[in-house]
C-alpha positions in Angstrom: 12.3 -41.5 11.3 11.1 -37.9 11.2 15.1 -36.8 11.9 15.6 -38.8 8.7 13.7 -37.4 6.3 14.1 -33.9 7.3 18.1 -34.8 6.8 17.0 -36.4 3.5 15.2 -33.5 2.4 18.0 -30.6 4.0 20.8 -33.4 1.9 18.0 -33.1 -1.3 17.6 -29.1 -1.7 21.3 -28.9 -1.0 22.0 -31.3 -4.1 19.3 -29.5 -6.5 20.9 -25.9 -5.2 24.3 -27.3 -6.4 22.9 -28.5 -9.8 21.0 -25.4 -10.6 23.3 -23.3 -10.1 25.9 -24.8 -12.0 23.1 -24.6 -15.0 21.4 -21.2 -14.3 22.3 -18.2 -16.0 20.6 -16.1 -13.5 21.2 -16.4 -9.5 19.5 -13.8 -7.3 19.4 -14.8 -3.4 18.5 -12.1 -1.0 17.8 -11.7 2.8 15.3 -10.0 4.6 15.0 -9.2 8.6 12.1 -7.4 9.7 12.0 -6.0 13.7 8.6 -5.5 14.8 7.2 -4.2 18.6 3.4 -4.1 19.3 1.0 -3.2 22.0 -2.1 -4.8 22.2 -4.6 -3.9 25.0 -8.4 -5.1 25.5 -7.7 -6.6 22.0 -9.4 -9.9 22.6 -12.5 -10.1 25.6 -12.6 -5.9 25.4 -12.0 -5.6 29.1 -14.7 -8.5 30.1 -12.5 -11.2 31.0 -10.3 -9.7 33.9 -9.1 -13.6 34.5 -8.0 -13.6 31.5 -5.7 -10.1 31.1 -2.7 -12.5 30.0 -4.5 -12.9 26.5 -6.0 -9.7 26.4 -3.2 -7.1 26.9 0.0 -8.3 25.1 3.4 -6.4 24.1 6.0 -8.5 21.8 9.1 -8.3 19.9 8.9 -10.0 16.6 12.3 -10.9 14.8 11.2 -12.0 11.5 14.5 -13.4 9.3 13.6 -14.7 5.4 16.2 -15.7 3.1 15.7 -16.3 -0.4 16.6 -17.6 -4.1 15.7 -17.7 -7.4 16.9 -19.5 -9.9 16.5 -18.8 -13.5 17.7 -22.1 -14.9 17.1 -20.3 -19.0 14.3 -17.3 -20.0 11.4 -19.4 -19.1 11.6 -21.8 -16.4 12.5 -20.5 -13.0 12.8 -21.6 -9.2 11.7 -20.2 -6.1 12.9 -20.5 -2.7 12.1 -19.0 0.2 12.6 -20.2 4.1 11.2 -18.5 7.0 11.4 -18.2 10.9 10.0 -15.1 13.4 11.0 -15.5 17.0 8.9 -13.6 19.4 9.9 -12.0 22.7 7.0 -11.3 24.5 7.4 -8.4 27.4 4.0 -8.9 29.1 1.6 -9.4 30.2 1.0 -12.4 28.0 3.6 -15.1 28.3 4.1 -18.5 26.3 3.2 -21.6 27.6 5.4 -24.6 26.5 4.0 -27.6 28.2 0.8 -27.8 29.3 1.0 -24.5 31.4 3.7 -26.3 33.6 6.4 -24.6 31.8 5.7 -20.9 30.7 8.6 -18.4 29.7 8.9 -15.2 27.6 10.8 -15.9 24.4 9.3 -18.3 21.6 12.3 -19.5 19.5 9.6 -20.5 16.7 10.0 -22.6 13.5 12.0 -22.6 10.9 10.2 -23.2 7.9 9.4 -23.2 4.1 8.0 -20.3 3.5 7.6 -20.2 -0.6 9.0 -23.2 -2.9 8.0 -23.3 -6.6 8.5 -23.8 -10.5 7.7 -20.9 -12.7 7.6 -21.8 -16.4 6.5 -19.0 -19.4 4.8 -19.7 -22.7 5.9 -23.8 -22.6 6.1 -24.9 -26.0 5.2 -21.6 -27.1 1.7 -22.0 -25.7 -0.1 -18.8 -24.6 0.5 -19.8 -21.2 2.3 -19.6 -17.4 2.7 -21.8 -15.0 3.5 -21.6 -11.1 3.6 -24.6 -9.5 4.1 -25.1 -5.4 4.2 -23.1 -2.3 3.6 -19.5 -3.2 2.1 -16.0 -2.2 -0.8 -13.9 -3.8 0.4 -10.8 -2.7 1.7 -7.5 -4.9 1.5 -8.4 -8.9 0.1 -12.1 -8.4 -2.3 -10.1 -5.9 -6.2 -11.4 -7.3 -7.9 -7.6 -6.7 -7.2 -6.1 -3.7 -7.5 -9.6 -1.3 -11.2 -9.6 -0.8 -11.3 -13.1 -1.4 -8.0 -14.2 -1.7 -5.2 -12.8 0.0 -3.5 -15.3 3.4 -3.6 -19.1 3.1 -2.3 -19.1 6.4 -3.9 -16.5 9.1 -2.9 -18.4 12.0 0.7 -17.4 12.4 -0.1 -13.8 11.4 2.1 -11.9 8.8 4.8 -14.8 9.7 3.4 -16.1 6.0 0.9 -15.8 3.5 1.1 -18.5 1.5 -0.9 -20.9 -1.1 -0.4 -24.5 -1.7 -1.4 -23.9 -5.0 -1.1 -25.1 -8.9 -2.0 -21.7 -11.1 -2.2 -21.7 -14.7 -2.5 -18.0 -16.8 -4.2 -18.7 -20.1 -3.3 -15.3 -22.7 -6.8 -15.7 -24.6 -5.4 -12.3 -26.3 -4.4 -8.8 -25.6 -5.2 -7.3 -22.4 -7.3 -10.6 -21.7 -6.2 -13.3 -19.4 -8.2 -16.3 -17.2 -6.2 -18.1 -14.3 -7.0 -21.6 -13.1 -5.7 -21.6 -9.4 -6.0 -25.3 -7.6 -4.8 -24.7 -3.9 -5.0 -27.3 -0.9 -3.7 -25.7 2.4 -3.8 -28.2 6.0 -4.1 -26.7 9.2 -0.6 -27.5 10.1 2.5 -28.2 8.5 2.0 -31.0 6.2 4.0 -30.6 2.5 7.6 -29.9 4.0 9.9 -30.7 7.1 9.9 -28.0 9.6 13.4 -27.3 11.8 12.3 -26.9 15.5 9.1 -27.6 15.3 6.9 -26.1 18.4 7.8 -27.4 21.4 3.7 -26.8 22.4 1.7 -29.4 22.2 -1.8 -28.4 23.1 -4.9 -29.9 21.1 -7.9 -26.7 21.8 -10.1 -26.3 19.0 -11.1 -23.2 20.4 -8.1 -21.8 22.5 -4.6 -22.5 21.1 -3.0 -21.7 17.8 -1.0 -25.0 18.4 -1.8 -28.4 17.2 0.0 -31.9 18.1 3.6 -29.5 18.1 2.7 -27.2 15.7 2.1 -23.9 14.7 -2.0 -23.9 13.3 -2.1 -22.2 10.2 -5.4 -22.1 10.0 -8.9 -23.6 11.4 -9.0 -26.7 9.3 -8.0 -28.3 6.3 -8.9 -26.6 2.8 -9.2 -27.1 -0.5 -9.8 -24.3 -3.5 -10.7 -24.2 -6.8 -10.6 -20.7 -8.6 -11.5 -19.4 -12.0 -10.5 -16.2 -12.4 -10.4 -13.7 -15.2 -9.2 -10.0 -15.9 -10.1 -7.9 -19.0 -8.7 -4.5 -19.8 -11.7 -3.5 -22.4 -10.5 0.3 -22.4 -7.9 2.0 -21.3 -9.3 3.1 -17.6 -11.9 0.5 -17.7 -10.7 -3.0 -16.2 -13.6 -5.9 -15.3 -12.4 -9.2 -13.3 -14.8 -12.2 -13.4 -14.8 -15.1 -10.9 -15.7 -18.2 -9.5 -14.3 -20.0 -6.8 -15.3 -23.4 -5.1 -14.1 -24.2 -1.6 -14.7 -27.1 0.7 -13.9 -26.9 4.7 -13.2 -29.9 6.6 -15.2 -30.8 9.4 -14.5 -29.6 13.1 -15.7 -29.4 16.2 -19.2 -28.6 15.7 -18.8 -27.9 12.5 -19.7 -30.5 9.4 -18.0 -30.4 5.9 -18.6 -27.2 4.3 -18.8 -27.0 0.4 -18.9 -23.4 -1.1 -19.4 -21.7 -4.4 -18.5 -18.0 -4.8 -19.2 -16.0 -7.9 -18.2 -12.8 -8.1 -16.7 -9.7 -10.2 -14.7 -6.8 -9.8 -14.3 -3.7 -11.6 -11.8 -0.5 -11.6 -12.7 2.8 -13.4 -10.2 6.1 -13.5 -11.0 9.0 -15.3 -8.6 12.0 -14.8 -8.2 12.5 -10.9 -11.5 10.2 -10.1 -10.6 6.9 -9.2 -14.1 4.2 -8.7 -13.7 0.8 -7.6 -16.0 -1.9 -6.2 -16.3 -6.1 -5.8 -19.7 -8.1 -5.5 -20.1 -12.0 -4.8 -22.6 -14.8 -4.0 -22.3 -17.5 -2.0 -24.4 -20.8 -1.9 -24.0 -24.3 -0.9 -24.2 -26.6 2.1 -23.0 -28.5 5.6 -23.0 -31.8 4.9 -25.9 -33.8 6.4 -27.4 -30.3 8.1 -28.1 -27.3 6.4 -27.7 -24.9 3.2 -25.2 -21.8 3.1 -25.9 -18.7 1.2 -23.9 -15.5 1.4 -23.8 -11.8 -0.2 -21.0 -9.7 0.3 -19.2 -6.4 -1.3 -17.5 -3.0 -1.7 -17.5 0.2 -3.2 -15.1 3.2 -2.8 -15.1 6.5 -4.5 -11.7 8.3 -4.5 -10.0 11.8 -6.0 -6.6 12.8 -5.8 -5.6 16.6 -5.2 -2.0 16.9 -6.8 -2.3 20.5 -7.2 -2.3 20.9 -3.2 0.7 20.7 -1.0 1.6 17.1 0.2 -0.9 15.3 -3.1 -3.7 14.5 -0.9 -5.8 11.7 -2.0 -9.7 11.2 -0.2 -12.0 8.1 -0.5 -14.8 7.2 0.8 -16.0 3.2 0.6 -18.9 1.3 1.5 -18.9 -2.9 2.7 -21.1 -5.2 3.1 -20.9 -8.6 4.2 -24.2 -10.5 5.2 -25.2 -11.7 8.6 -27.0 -15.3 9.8 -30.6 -15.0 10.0 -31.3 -17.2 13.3 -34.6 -17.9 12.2 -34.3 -19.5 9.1 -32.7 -22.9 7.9 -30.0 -21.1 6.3 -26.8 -19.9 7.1 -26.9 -16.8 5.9 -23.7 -15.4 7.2 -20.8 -14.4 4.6 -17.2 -16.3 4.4 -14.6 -14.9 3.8 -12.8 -17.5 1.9 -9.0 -17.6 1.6 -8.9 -13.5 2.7 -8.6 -13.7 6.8 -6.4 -10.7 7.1 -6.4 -6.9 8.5 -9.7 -5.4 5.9 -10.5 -2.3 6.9 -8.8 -2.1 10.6 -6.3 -4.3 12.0 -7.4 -3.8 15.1 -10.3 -5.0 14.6 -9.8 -7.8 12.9 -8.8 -9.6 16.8 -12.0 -8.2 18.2 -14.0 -10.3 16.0 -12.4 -13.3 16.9 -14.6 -14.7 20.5 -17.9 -13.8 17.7 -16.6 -16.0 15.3 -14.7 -18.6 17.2 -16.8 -21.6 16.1 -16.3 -21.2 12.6 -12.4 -20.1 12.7 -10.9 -20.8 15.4 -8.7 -19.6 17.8 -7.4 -17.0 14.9 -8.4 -13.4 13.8 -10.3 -11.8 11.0 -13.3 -13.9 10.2 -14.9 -10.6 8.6 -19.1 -11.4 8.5 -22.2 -9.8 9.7 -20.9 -6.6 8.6 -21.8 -3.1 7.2 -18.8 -0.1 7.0 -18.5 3.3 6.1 -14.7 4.0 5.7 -13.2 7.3 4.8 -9.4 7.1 4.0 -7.2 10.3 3.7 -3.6 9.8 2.0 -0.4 12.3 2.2 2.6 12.4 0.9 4.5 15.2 3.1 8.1 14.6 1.6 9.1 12.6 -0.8 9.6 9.0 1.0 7.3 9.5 3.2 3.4 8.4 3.5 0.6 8.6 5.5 -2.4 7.8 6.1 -5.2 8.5 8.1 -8.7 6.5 8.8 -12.2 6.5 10.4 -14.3 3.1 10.3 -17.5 3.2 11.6 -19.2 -0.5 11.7 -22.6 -2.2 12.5 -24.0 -5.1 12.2 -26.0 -6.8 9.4 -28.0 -8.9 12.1 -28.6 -9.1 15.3 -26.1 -11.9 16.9 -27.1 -14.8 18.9 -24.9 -17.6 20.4 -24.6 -20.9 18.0 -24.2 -23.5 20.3 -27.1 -25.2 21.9 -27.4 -26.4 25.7 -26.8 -30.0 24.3 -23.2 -29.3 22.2 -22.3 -27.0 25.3 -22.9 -30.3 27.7 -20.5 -32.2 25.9 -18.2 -29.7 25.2 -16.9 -27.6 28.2 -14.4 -25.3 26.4 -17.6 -24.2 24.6 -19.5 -23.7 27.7 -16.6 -21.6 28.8 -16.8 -19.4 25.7 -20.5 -19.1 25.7 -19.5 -17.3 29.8 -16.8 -14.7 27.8 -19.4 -14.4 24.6 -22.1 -13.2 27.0 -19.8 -10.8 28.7 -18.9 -9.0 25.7 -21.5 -9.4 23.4 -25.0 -7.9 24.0 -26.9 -9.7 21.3 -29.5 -6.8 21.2 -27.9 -3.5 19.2 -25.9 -3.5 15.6 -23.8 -0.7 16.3 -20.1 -2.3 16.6 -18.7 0.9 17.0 -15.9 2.9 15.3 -12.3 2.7 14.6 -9.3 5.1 14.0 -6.6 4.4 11.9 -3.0 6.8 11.8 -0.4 5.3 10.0 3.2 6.1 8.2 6.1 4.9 6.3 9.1 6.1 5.7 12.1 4.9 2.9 15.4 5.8 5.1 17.3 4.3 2.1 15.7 1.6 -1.1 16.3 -1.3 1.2 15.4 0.0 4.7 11.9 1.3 5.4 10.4 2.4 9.0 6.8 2.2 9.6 4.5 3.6 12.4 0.9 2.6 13.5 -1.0 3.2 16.0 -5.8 1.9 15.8 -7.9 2.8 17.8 -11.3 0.9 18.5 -14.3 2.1 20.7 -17.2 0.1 20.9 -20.9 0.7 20.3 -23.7 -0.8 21.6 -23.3 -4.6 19.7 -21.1 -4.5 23.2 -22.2 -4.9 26.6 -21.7 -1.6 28.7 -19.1 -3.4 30.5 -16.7 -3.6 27.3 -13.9 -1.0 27.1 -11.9 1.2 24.1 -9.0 -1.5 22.3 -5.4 -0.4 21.3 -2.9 -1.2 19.0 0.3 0.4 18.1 3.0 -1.2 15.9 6.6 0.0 15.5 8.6 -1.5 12.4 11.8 -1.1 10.6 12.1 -3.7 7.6 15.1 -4.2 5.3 16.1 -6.2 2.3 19.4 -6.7 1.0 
């Protein structure tokens, strides 16, 4: 049956490809390969799980192919297509594990799937309106601010894809003023559109494998969005964005359904060479049948270019917050991140966080809460098509952190009786100081289409770590083209 309707829908798309482009006046396919090596080590357990070195040091080839289309069918209706695969090759000393650990091999031919699919129609019926409709991405101009809420809809398969199940409507109130209404519904695992090859894994872990029933997890559970979101130019270096957004969570593991509300704004000043930008939000609301939720979270950063010095150096400095659980109230205090799971303020990072927050994200990265950040940012430009920068992170705590499991979900669960053994060994749960991290990064344009990029974090713990935890390393090598 399943061999069916993916044949039905391959037979479908091929028919509508035909039609539109006999009735388009405007064809633009494109291809893009991107080839990717990175070296994790003591990314995960920090050195405190010597058992489990396989998942803690990792080196991979990733082969990531994306071919595209878009169809103009006349000036104000468009279509958007976009399919996707990334096979990994993984040298060591992590391997992939294809059946139940009976089977375990190097290479991980991977899926081949629908990466973006959607109708774009401008000012229907002359209304002051757009409209996006489908599978789509909120990166670079649909980007909402600069992702602190909103930014990967799918975190589990890394920078494989980013996107929304989404419906957005742009309202033009006037001039320089716009509101978007931005429904989004995103599963855990594939659920919209037929995958080719799905994953041959088939493990069920909540808590240890990024695969579920044969494939990929794309993120922790099922979710649903609702976003109002406004931007207003009111002078000409002055911009103000207004939000709200509701999100619900459904239930896993030990966790009930979680309904959220998140108001927040952002605003951007420049004057001259000064540059001042910062976000603020709220959160309240509930677990079903348990307890409420509250949350506070933020950002500021100061920054000045020099254009009169040699290579245009541009220096910020930036502050974040994002609130911690208090374990001795009723609340949950700590912040969520919403739809924004991604790299923040060190990559890095962002996978040492992962055993902390396990029970509320899964077996995935970048759950960013409990936080507080100092982060200064340098930016060259050297030659002309080439960029760097450079970064220094240092990171505490909000609260002190405390295992959430009790003796009685532990002695029904045992996967979570085994992370409570790896939490212990990394965690202290007596000191805020996470530590500090190092960021050296560049890109370079060899030609329009073909760009090379370099990157190497560095993360050394503080005492939020047991003394037994050791420094984390991640380099990334990259060339990316598009044609």
């Amino acid at each position: 049956m399943k061999r069916l309707i993916l044949l039905f829908s391959i037979l479908l798309i091929s028919f509508f490809y035909k039609v539109f482009f006999a009735f388009c006046i405007e064809h633009q396919p494109g291809i893009g390969i991107r080839l990717r090596e990175e070296t994790l080590d003591n990314y995960l357990f920090l050195k405190t799980a010597p058992l489990l070195s396989f998942w803690d040091d990792s080196s991979v080839l990733r082969f990531k192919v994306s071919l595209w289309d878009k169809i103009k069918i006349n000036n104000s209706t468009s279509i958007y297509l976009r399919l996707v695969t990334e096979p990994r090759y993984y040298i060591g000393p992590h391997e992939v594990t294809l059946d139940h650990a009976h089977n375990i091999k190097n290479f991980d031919q991977d899926e081949i799937l629908i990466d973006n699919f959607y109708l774009e129609v401008k000012k229907p019926f002359n209304l002051p309106l757009d409209l996006k409709i489908g599978r789509q991405d909120f990166l670079g101009e649909d980007m909402y601010g600069e992702g602190f809420l909103i930014f990967d809809g799918t975190p589990g398969d890394g920078s494989r894809t980013f996107f929304f199940n989404a419906i957005r409507a742009r309202w033009f109130i006037q001039k320089n003023h716009t509101l978007d209404f931005v429904f989004i519904s995103n599963p855990k695992t594939e659920r919209y559109f037929p995958i080719i090859h799905p994953s041959y894994k088939d493990f069920t872990s909540e808590y240890f494998m990024l695969y579920y029933h044969g494939k990929k997890r794309l993120i922790a559970t099922d979710e649903k969005g609702l976003m109002i979101y406004g931007k207003s130019k009111l002078f000409k270096n002055l911009t103000l964005e207004p939000y709200y957004i509701f999100k619900e969570e459904e239930s896993w593991g030990f966790n009930p359904n979680l309904h959220l509300h998140t108001f927040g704004i952002r605003g951007v000043l420049n004057w001259k060479e000064w540059g001042l930008r910062g976000e603020i939000a709220t959160q309240n609301g509930r677990y079903s049948g348990t307890k409420d939720v509250s949350g506070l979270g933020g950002y500021i950063y100061l920054n000045r270019i020099f254009k009169e010095i040699p290579f245009s150096p541009k220096f910020e400095i930036g502050y974040v917050y994002l609130s911690g659980d208090n374990p001795h109230t009723k609340k949950d205090e700590g912040w969520n991140p919403l739809f924004s799971k991604g790299a923040f303020i060190n990559e890095l990072y962002s996978y040492v966080i992962l055993v902390e927050n396990i029970f509320k994200n899964g077996p995935m990265p970048a759950y960013w809460s409990n936080l507080r950040s100092l982060v200064f940012n340098l930016y060259l430009s050297p030659y002309k098509d080439l960029k760097l920068r450079l970064s220094y992170q240092k990171m505490w705590a909000v609260r002190t952190p405390y295992f959430p499991l009790t003796a009685e979900q532990m002695a029904i669960d045992h996967e979570a009786a085994l992370l409570r053994f790896f939490w212990g060994a990394m965690i202290s749960g007596e000191d805020k100081d996470r530590g500090q991290g190092f960021t050296i990064e560049g890109s370079y344009k060899f030609k329009p289409n073909i760009t090379g990029l370099l990157k190497y974090e560095h993360f050394d713990p503080g005492n939020f770590y047991t003394s037994k935890t050791r420094d984390a390393k991640f380099l990334r090598i990259q060339l990316e083209m598009k044609f």
